[in-house]
C-alpha angles and dihedrals in degrees: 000000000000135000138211155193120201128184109190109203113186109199129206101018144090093218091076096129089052094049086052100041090047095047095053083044093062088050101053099087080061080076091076091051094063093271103153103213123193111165110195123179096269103028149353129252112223120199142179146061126344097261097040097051089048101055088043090062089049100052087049083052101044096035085047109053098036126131094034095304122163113225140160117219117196116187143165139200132219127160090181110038111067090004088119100102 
């Protein structure tokens, strides 16, 4: 079981809300796959197991950034603090 906690950051457009929205969208049918998914008004918390959580990070990334899209992706790990599901 990890945790984390991801800031998505879209750089050079206007449609920043829309890059954000769209990108924790894509990521919403990992739900059923055990993803634990709390959006807060500065970042996201990610839980679940190793595997989920890391796809999860990959599909924000990859959605995101798409067409050409500048972003910036903080994340960081824990696999003790907010483990407690």
């Amino acid at each position: 079981m990890i945790s984390c906690q991801v800031a998505l950051y879209p750089l050079a457009t206007k449609e920043f809300e829309k890059v954000i929205v769209d990108a924790l969208e894509a990521i919403q049918p990992l739900k059923e796959q055990g993803l634990t998914i709390e959006v807060g008004a500065m970042s996201t918390i990610l839980k679940g197991t190793d595997d989920i959580v890391w796809q999860g990070i990959r599909m924000l990334y990859e959605k995101s950034s798409e067409n050409g899209q500048q972003i910036v992706l903080n994340v960081q790990m824990s696999n003790e603090c907010g483990c407690d599901i």
